[in-house]
Structure formats: structure tokens, C-alpha cells
C-alpha positions, 0 to 999 in steps of 0.5 A, a space after each residue: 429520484 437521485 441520479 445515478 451518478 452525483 459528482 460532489 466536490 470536496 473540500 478535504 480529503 478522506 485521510 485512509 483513501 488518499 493513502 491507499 490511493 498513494 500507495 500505489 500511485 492511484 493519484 495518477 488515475 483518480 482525480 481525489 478532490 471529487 466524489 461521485 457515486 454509480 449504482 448497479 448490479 454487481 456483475 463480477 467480485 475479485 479480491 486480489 491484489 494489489 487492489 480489488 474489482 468490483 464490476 457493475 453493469 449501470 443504466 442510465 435514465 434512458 435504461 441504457 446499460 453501461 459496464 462500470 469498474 470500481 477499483 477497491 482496497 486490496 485483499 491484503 489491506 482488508 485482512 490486516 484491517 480484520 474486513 470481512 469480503 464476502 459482503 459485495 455478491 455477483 447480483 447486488 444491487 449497490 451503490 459505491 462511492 469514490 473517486 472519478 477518472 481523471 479521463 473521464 473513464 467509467 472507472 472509480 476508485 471506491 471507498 464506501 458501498 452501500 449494500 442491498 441491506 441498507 448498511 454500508 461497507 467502507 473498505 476498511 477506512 472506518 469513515 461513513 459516507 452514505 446519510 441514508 446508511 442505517 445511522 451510519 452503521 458500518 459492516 464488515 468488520 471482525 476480530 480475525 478468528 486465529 490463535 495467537 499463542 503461537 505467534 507470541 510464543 515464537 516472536 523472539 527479538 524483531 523476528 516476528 510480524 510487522 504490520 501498519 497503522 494506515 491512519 497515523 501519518 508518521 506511519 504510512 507513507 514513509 514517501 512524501 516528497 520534499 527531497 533534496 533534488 539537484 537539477 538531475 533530480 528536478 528534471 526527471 521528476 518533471 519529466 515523469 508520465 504518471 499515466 505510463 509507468 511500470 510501478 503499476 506492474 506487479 512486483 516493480 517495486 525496489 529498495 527503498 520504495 517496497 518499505 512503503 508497505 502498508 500490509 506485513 512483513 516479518 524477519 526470520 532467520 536464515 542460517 546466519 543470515 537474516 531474511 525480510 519477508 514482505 507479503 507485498 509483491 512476496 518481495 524477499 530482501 536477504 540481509 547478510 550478517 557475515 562481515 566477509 559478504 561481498 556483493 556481486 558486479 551485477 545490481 539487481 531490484 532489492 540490492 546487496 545489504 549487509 547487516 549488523 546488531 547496534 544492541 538491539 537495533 539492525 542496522 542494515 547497509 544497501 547498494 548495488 541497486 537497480 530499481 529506477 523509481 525512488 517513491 510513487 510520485 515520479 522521484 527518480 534514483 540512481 544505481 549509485 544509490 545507497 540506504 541506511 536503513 536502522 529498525 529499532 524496537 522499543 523495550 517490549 517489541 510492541 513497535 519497531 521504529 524504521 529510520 532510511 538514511 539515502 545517499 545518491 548524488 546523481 539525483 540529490 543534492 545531499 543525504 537525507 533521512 526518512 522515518 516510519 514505524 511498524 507495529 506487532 499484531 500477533 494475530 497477523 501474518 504473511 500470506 501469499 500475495 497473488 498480484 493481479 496486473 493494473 489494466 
């Protein structure tokens, strides 16, 4: 009979969990070059966010019962990949695989569940993992049943939804290390303590790490004005358009950004910034930061490119520029968000 719980090592990683796990800093909790399985009865389903829970109560081979706690993908991640959630009940009996603490906690960061049906359900990377699934048949995946008139009829310039493309690099993440960092830089990154940190507190993230996110954003007018609503964290960044905008004395979590059109690119300027962390790997930023930030769409408004440009002397050495992209899917949107706090 298999064990209940398998480590195996791996040689590579698993391309879609590496990235939802940086997204939210997860690489601190989770050691990623491992895999084991746990198999249990569902005792309790949560899909929030910014990641889901799943509880197992799990016996060993002596039939001693141990209370398991499966992180998974959030609820945002899996409506904007069109997973369904309703799949994993409270009384299944499932097998989930994933990656084990790195403290030897009865905790996983689950990727892949093998359901009671004998499919399996992947949380939304589309790779299987279970052999024994039925011929590698992954459930749970639909076409989201809304009508995108409209939104195609409302999308007017970059005012429209945005959302991401997980599995292409040059998408997700826009954070990957390699910065310029002067000595100040290097310190701090050393200094930083992955296992206490308030990025895992909800709505902790600032300009620029919250344009890390992997789940919609849209841009709509407000007055002359525009406003950048993000479904993460329900972060809202008001852009100022009028030349005569002056920002206040006090710095705050988003900034002060002003705004103005290159032809049919926004460019946007941002400082009075007091965010603390540059990225999720422990990069700090000052409150003499400033951003660049420049969205260009391409000529049907089928993707919106995103270039940063940051400049802070206390943490780097020089200027620097990071790059993304956005895509529209028209049958997405911003919903509420409901963060539930990290353990």
C-alpha cells in the first residue's frame, strides 16, 4: 500500500507553482524542490484569498489521526483561469500533492488533488501529476458563463480589464532579482527574515510591488482623473492628470502619481512612497523612491505592455527598468477581493 505521505525530489520545478508561490512570498514557508503527497478526509474548504484552505484530518499507519492544512491557489487565480471550486467537498477523501514546509510542519502548499472520482484537479497549472489519475484527465476547467458584449462595447482605449498570462515569464513576475544594489541595498536584503515579514499580512503591498499582480486590474475614469482599480488586496492607485496636482507632505502605501498621454501610451510618475519592501524576496525601497511607469497598448488593445523605470539612491546604485505585460479577456472582471490573514 502506498505510504500516506511520499517525499520525492525534483529535479526542476513546476513552472505555474514556482510562480503562484512567489507571488506571495510562499518560497519562505514551502521548500519547492520537494514533493510529497498526504491523503485524508476533507475536513474543512475555504476559497479566499490571497490562497485557498483546504483541511485533511490524515492517519498514520497506526490509525492515529493528524489535522493537515493544504494552502492552495486563491480564489482570484482560479476564476481568472476559468477553474471551477466546487470540486474538493468537506467528507472527500483525497489525495493532494505539493510542497512540504520547510519546518517540518503539517502544512503543503498543494498543486494537484486527486479527487474521490479518480480525476484530478490542478489548481489551475494545467499540468498533471498523478499517474494513477484517469489517463492524466484534468477536471475543472469551464468557459466562464458571462456575456461579454458589454465589456467589448464599454472597452474604450486602456480603459478596460487587464489580466495575466501566469505561464509566460515576460508576464509573471515582473520581480526577479538582479538589481543594481549599492552596499545600503545588499545589507538590507541580507538582513531580511522571510519567516517574519508583513508582505503576508493582507493588503501590504505598495508601489511598485502591488503591479506584481497576476489577477485584473482595470483603469476607469474618475472625473479628469484616472483611477487603477486592482482586484488584489482591492489596492486602488489614483492617477492625477491635471498638471497643477501637487502632492501632500505626508507619503503613503500607493504614493502620489501624476499622469499624462505619450499618443496612446499613459505615462505615469510616482513618489511620496512609504511601502518599506521593493519586491517579495526581501529588496528594500526607500521613501525617496520614485517610479516610472509607461502602459502601452498595441494597436487593437489586445495586450497592454508595462514598462517601471525606479530610481532610489538610497537602495541602488543606479536607475533601472523592469518590464511586464497585461492581456484583455473581456469575459473577465474585478471582483472583491476578501483577504483572509496568513496563519
Amino acid at each position: 500500500m502506498r505510504g500516506i505521505i511520499r517525499l520525492l525530489a525534483l529535479a526542476i520545478l513546476i513552472s505555474n507553482a514556482f510562480y503562484v508561490s512567489a507571488h506571495h512570498s510562499t518560497v519562505a514557508i514551502y521548500d519547492a524542490s520537494k514533493r510529497i503527497e498526504v491523503t485524508g478526509t476533507v475536513t474543512s474548504v475555504s476559497w479566499r484569498n490571497p490562497h485557498g484552505r483546504i483541511v485533511l484530518d490524515v492517519k498514520d499507519d497506526e490509525g492515529k489521526v493528524m489535522e493537515w492544512e493544504a494552502e492552495v491557489a486563491s480564489i482570484s487565480v482560479l476564476r481568472n483561469r476559468g477553474v471551477r471550486s466546487d470540486l474538493i467537498n468537506v467528507g472527500d477523501v483525497i489525495t493532494i500533492a505539493g510542497q512540504p514546509s520547510r519546518r517540518n510542519l503539517p502544512i503543503i502548499f498543494g498543486t494537484n488533488a486527486l479527487l474521490p472520482s479518480g480525476y484530478e484537479f490542478d489548481f489551475g497549472s494545467r499540468t498533471a501529476y498523478f499517474p494513477e489519475g484517469k489517463n492524466g484527465n484534468i477536471v475543472g476547467y469551464e468557459t466562464p458563463d458571462v456575456d461579454v458584449s458589454n465589456a467589448i462595447a464599454a472597452a474604450d482605449g486602456i480603459f478596460r480589464v487587464w489580466s495575466t498570462i501566469m505561464s509566460d515569464p515576460a508576464a509573471f513576475p515582473i520581480f526577479k532579482g538582479g538589481y543594481p544594489f549599492n552596499e545600503a541595498g545588499q545589507q538590507a536584503l541580507a538582513a531580511w527574515d522571510p519567516n517574519s515579514n508583513s508582505l503576508f499580512q493582507c493588503g501590504n503591498k505598495g508601489t511598485p510591488l502591488i503591479m506584481i499582480t497576476p489577477i485584473p486590474m482595470d483603469f476607469v475614469h474618475q472625473g479628469e482623473d484616472i483611477l487603477m482599480r486592482m482586484e488584489e488586496y482591492d489596492a486602488r492607485r489614483l492617477i492625477h492628470m491635471s498638471a497643477d496636482a501637487r502632492a501632500p507632505k505626508k507619503h503613503t502605501l500607493f504614493g502620489f502619481s501624476r499622469g499624462h498621454w505619450e499618443n496612446d501610451t499613459l505615462v505615469v510618475t510616482t513618489d511620496h512612497i512609504a511601502a518599506g519592501y521593493f519586491d517579495h524576496m526581501g529588496a528594500k525601497q526607500s521613501d525617496q523612491i520614485s517610479i516610472v511607469e509607461r502602459f502601452i497598448p498595441n494597436s487593437d488593445y489586445t495586450r497592454l505592455d508595462y514598462e517601471m523605470t525606479v530610481t532610489d539612491p538610497v537602495y541602488f546604485s543606479e536607475p533601472f527598468t523592469l518590464k511586464r505585460y497585461f492581456v484583455w479577456y473581456p469575459e473577465m472582471s474585478v471582483h472583491d477581493y476578501e483577504c483572509l490573514e496568513r496563519y
